[in-house]
Each structure stands twice: as C-alpha cells, then as structure tokens.
C-alpha positions in Angstrom: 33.0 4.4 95.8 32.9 7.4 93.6 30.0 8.4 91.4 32.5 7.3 88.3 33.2 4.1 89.6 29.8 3.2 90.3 28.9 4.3 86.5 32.1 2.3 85.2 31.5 -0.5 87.2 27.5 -0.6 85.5 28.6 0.0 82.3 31.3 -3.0 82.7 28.1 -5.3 84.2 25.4 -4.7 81.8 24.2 -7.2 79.7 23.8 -6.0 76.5 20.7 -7.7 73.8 22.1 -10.7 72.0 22.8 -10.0 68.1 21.0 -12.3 65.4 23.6 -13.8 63.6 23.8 -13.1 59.8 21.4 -15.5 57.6 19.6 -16.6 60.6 16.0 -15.9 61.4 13.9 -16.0 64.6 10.7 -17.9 62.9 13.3 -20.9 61.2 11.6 -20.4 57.5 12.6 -23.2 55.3 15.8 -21.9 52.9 14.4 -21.9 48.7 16.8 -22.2 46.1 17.0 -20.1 43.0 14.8 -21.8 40.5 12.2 -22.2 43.5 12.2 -18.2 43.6 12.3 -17.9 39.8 9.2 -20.5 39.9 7.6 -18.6 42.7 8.0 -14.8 41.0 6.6 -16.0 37.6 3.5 -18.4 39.0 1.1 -17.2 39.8 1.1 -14.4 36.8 0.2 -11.5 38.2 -1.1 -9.7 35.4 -3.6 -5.9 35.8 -6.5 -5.0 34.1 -5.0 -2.7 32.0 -2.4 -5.2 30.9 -5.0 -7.5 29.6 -7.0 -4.3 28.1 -3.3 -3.7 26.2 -3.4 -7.1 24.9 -6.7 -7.4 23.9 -6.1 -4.4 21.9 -3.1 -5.7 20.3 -4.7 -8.9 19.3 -8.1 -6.6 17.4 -5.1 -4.7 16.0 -3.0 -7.7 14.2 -6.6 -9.3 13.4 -7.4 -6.4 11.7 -4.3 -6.1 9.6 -4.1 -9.8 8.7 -7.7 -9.0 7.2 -6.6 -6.4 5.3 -3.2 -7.9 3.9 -5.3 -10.8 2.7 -7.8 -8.4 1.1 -5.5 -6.3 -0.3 -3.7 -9.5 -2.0 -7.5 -11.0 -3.3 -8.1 -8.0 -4.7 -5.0 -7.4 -6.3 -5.7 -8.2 -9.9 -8.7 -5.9 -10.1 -6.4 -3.0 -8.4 -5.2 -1.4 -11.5 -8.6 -1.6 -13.3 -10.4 2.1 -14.2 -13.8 2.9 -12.7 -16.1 1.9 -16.2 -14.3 -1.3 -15.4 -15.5 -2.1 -12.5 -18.9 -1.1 -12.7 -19.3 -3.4 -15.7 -18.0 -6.3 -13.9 -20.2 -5.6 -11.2 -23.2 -5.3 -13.5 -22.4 -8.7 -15.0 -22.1 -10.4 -11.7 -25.1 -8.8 -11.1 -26.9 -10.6 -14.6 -25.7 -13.5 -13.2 -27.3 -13.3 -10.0 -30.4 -12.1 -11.9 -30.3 -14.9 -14.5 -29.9 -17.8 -11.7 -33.1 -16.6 -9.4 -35.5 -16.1 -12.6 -34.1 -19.8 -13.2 -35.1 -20.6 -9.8 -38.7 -19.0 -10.0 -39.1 -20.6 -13.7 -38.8 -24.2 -12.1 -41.3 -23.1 -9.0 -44.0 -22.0 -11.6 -43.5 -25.3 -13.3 -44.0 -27.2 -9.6 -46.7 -25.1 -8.8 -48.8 -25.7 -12.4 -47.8 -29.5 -11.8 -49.3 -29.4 -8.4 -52.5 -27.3 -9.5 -53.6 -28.0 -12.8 -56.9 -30.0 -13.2 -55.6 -32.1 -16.0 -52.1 -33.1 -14.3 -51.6 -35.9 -17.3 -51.7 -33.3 -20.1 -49.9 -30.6 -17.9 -46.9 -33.3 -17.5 -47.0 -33.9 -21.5 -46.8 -30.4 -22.2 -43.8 -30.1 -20.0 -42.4 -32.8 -21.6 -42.4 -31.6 -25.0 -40.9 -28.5 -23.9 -38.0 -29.8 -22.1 -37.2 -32.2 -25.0 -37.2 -29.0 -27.1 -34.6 -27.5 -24.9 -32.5 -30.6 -24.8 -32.5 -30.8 -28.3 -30.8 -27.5 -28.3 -28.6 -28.1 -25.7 -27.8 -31.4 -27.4 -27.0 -29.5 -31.3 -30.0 -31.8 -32.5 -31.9 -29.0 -33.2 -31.9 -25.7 -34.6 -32.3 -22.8 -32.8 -33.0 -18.5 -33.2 -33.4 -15.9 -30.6 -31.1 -12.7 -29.5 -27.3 -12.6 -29.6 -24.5 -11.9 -30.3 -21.9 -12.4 -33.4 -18.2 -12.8 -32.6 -15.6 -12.3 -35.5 -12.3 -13.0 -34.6 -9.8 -12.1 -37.2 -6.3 -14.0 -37.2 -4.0 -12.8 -39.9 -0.9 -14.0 -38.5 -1.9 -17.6 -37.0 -1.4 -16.5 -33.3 -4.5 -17.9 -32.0 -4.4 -21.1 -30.7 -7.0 -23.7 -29.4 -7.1 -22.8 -25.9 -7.8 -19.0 -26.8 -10.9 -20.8 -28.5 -11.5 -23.2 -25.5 -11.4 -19.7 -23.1 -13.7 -17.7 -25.3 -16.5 -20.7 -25.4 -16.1 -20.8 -21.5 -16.2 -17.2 -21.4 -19.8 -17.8 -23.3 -21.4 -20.0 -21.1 -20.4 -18.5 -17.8 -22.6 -15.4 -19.5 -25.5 -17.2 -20.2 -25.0 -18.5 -23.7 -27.8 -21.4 -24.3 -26.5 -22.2 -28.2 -22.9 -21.5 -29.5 -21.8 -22.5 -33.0 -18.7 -21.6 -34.9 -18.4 -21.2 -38.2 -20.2 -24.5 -39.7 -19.7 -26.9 -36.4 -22.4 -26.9 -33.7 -20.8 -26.3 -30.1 -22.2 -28.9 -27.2 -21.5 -29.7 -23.8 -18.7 -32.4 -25.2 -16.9 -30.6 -27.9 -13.4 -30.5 -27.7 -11.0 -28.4 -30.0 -7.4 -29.2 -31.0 -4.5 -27.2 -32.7 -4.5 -28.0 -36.3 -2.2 -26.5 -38.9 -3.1 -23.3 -40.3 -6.5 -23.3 -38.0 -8.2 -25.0 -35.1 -10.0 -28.3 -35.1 -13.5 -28.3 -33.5 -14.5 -32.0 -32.8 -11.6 -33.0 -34.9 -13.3 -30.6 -38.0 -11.0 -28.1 -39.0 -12.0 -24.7 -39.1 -10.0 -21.6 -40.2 -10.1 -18.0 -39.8 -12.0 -15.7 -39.2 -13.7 -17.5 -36.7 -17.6 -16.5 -36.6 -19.1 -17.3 -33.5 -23.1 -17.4 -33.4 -23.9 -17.2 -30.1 -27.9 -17.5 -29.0 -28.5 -15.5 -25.2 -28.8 -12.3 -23.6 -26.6 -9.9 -25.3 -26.1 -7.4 -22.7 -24.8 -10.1 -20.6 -22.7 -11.9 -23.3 -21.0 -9.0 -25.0 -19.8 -7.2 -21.1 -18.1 -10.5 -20.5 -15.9 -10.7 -23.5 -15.0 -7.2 -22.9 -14.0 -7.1 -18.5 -10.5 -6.5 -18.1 -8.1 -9.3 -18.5 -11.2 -11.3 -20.7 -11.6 -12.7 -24.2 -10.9 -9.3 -26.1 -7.7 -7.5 -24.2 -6.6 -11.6 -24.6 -6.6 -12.0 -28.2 -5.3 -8.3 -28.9 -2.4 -9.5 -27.3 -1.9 -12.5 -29.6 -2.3 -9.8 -32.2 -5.6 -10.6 -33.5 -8.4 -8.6 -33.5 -12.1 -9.9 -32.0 -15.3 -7.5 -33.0 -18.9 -8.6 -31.1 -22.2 -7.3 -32.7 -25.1 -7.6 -30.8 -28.5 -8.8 -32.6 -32.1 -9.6 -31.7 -32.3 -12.5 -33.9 -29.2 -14.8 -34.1 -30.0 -18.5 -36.0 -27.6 -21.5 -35.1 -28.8 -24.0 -37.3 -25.5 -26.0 -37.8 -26.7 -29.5 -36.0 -25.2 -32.5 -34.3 -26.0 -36.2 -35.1 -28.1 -37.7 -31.5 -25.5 -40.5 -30.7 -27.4 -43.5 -29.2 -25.2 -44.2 -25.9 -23.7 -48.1 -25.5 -24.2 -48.3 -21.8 -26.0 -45.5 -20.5 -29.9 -46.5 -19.9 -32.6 -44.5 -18.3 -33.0 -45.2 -14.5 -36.7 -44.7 -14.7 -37.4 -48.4 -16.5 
C-alpha cells in the first residue's frame, strides 16, 4: 500500500470531535424567559458612586431652587419698593420688637418688687391702682394725655368708606397706639364703624369729615406705619382723599365711654 493510500485510508478512519448542537449546553443550565432576564438586569440596581454623587447633587440643586421660587414669590409685594422704603419698614418692625421686650422687662420689675418688697400688702395696692388707671384708658372711662400724633383726613368727594376707617385704626394699634379717638367718639377695643350717608358711623354715632384722629403713643412708631408702602396714606390718596399726620409731645383724648356693667360676666376670683 502506497504512502497515499495509507494517508487516505486515515483520513477516511478518523474520528473526528462531536459538535455541540445549537442551544445546547454541557453544564444543562435551567432556560429563563424574558421577563426573568428583564427582572434579573434591573434587580439588583447596580448603581456607582459617582451616580449617587450626581443625584445627590441634583436633589441640593432642585431644593435650592424651590427655596428660592418660594422666596421670590413671599417677597414679591415688597419687590418694587425704593430703598427709604424698606429701611423704614425695617425700622418699624424693629419698634415693635423693641416695644414688646421693654413690655416683657416692665412685667419682670413688677414680679420682682412683688417678690421683694417688705410691705407686699401696700406693694400689691399700689399696683392695683395703677393697673385700674390703665384699664380705664383702655376701657375710654378715662381721660388720657401723653405724645402723639394727629391724623386729618380730608374727604371732599365722599370716597372714604368705613373699612378705610376700620384699616387706619388697625394700622394704629399694630404701632403701638394705647388711646385713639376720632373726632368727638372715644375708640375701644369693641367699637365698630358702619357706612352712613354723607359720613361714617363710629358705634352707630355719625361722624363726618375731616376725620381728626387723636392718637396717644410713640410717634416715631405711629406716624412710619401710616406712611410704609401700600399703608394707610398711599391707600386713601387713591380714594382721592388726602391724610396729613402731625406729630406732638402732648396729645389729650378726653372724649370718654360710659363703664357698661356686664349681664353675665363675673369675676372668677370670688
């Protein structure tokens, strides 16, 4: 046998590797279906560092912004205000700040004179006296004097109404006023004013124009307030009146309120 036959013959003979078929795998592994791979690529998430440093960042960013939206939108109505402006309504929410601690360290002097005076009994009565004085003024049952202002409002053509009236009293008290009285009718916690033809009606009186109000507190706290942007003043000009405030170290209320004895009400210290 020839060299080719012998080669031929081996070639015909060998036994050649078997072939995996196509889909088939030597170690079996169980077959997944589609929404077992989808499951399987989305859990667990496999999320870097510097994806969470990303998000983080996002989430400071948008914080930041929704801060500043809701800032912007607060602050809105003071926006188009002038620089004199705001000071002065700074300064006044300063006064108020001022006027509510020396409040506060009024009422701990009284506590601490209560709690150290040798003659407690004659301490208390002088107290007493003094705070019947103040309700009385609060009350209109009493006159009262002391540093001010004056308010004029001038209303030629009708235009001012009784909440304009209501506003400006408000206005007042929010400043620190401690007695209020316009024109002859004394101004306490329950007055109430109404729209009455050719005027106003204070506790169903009727009053007319000019409206004079005396008003008893610290006049460089009352007269800023009626004067901030958007107050008592730019208010009335637009109702085409005109309001003029004169400070004045001695203002007298004396216009006075009958003490009503109350039906119901009793003291809860009998």
């Amino acid at each position: 046998m020839s060299d080719a036959e012998k080669y031929t013959d081996q070639g015909d003979n060998a036994q050649e590797p078997p072939i995996d078929a196509p889909g088939e795998s030597t170690d079996a592994k169980p077959q997944l279906t589609g929404r077992q791979r989808l499951a399987a690529g989305l859990w667990p998430p496999r999320v870097s560092r510097a994806q969470l440093i990303v998000a983080l960042l996002l989430f400071v960013l948008g914080l930041g912004l929704a801060i500043q939206v809701r800032s912007n939108s607060d602050n809105s109505a003071l926006r188009g205000a002038r620089q004199e402006d705001l000071v002065r309504i700074l300064d006044e929410l300063d006064s108020r700040t001022k006027r509510l601690e020396d409040e506060k360290q009024r009422l701990e002097g009284q506590r601490t004179e209560l709690e150290t005076s040798s003659n407690q009994a004659e301490e208390a009565r002088k107290q007493t006296v003094e705070k019947e004085q103040q309700l009385g003024i609060l009350a209109g049952t009493v006159p009262a004097q002391g540093p001010g202002i004056t308010l004029t409002i001038s209303d030629p053509k009708g235009a001012v109404e009784s909440d304009k009236v209501l506003d400006t009293v408000q206005e007042l008290r929010a400043a620190g006023a401690e007695a209020i009285q316009i024109n002859d009718v004394r101004v306490v916690a329950n007055t109430y004013f109404s729209d009455e033809t050719g005027g106003i009606g204070v506790d169903g009186k009727k009053v007319t124009g000019p409206y004079v109000f005396k008003v008893i507190g610290k006049p460089q706290d009352l007269e800023p307030a009626l004067n901030i942007p958007g107050g008592v003043v730019q208010t009335l000009e637009k109702e085409q009146a005109t309001a003029t405030v004169v400070r004045s170290e001695k203002i007298v209320v004396n216009a006075l309120r009958v003490a009503k004895r109350p039906d119901y009400a009793q003291s809860s210290s009998h």
